[in-house]
C-alpha positions in Angstrom: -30.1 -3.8 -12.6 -29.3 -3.1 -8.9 -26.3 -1.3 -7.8 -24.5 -4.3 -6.4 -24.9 -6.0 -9.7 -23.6 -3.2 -11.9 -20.9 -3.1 -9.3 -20.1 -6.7 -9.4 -20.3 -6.8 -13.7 -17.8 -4.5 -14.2 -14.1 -4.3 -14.9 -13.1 -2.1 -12.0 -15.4 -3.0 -9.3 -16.0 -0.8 -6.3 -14.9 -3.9 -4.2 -12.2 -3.9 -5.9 -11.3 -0.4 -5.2 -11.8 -0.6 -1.4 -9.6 -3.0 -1.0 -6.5 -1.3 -2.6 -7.2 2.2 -0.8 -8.1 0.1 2.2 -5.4 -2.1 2.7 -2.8 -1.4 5.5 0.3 -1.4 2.8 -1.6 0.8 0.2 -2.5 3.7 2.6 1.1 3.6 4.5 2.9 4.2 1.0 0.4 6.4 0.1 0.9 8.7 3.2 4.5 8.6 2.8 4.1 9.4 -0.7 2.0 12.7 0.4 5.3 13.9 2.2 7.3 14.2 -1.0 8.4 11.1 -4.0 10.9 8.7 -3.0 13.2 6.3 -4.1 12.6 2.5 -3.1 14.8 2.1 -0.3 13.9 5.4 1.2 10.3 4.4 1.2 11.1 1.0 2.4 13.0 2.9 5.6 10.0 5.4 6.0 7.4 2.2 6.4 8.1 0.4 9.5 7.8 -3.2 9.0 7.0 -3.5 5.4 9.1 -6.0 3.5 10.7 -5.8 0.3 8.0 -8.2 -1.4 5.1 -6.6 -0.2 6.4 -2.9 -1.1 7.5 -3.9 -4.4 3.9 -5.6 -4.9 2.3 -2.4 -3.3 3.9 0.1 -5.5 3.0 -2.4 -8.8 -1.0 -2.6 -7.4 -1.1 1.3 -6.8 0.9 1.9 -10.3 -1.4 -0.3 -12.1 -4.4 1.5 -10.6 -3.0 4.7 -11.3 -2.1 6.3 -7.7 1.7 6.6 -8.6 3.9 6.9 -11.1 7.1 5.0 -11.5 10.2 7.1 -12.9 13.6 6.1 -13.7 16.1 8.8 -12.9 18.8 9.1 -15.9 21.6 8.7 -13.5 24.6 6.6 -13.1 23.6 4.5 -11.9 20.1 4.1 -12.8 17.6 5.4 -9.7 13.8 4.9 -9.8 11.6 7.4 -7.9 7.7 6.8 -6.7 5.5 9.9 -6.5 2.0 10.4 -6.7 -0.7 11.3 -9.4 -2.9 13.5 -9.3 -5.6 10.7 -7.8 -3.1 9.3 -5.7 -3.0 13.0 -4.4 -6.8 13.1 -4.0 -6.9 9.9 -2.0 -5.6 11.7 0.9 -8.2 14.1 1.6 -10.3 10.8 2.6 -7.4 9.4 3.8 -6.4 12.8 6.1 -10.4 12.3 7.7 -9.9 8.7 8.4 -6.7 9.6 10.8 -8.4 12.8 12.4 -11.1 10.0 13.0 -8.7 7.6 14.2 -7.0 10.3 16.5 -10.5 12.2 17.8 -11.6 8.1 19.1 -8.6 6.5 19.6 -9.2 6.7 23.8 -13.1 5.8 23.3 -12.0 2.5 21.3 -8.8 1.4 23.4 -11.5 1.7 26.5 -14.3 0.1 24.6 -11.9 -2.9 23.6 -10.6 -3.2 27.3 -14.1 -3.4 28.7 -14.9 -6.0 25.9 -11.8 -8.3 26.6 -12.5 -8.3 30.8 -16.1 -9.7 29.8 -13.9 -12.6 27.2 -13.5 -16.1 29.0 -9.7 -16.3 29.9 -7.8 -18.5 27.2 -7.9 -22.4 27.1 -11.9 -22.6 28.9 -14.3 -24.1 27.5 -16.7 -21.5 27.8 -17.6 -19.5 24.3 
C-alpha cells in the first residue's frame, strides 16, 4: 500500500491535519493561545478581524482535534476559558519556525511579488 493511500484510508488523515494547523484562523488562536488561556471575548479582541462564527467554529475544530481544552470557570456568572494542551503547546515550535521564516523573507517575497505584478497585463486587457 503506498503512503498516500494509507494516508487517504484512514480516520485522521494527514490532509486532514494540515488543513487545521494550516489554516489562517487555527494558527492565529493558537498563537494567542501560546501567550497565556483566555476567555472568548478576550480572544476575540486579541484576533484582529476574526468574527464570532468563525472563532466559535475555530475553538470547536481545534477542541475536537485536541489542541485546546474548553473550561468553564465556576463563577457567577458562568465564564469559559480556552487554553492549550499539551499538543496544542507543541504545535508552536513548528509554528515559531514558520514566522522566523516568514520574518527572515518577508523583503525577498514582497520584491519577488512586485517584480511579478510589473510583468502582469494591466486589468481589463485581453492579453493572458
Amino acid at each position: 500500500m503506498t503512503a498516500s493511500a494509507r494516508f487517504d484510508a484512514e480516520n485522521c488523515s494527514l490532509k486532514d491535519i494540515l488543513e487545521r494547523v494550516g489554516d489562517k484562523w487555527s494558527i492565529l488562536v493558537v498563537a494567542a493561545l501560546a501567550r497565556e488561556p483566555y476567555r472568548f471575548r478576550a480572544l476575540q479582541r486579541a484576533i484582529e478581524g476574526i468574527s464570532q462564527r468563525m472563532l466559535t467554529l475555530t475553538l470547536q475544530r481545534l477542541e475536537r482535534d485536541g489542541l485546546i481544552t474548553r473550561t468553564v470557570l465556576d463563577l457567577r456568572p458562568p465564564r469559559v476559558e480556552y487554553a492549550l494542551t499539551a499538543t496544542g503547546r507543541s504545535l508552536t515550535i513548528p509554528l515559531r519556525s514558520l514566522a522566523d521564516w516568514a520574518e527572515e523573507h518577508r523583503g525577498a517575497i514582497s520584491a519577488s511579488r512586485a517584480r511579478w505584478d510589473a510583468k502582469q497585463p494591466p486589468p481589463g486587457s485581453s492579453a493572458s
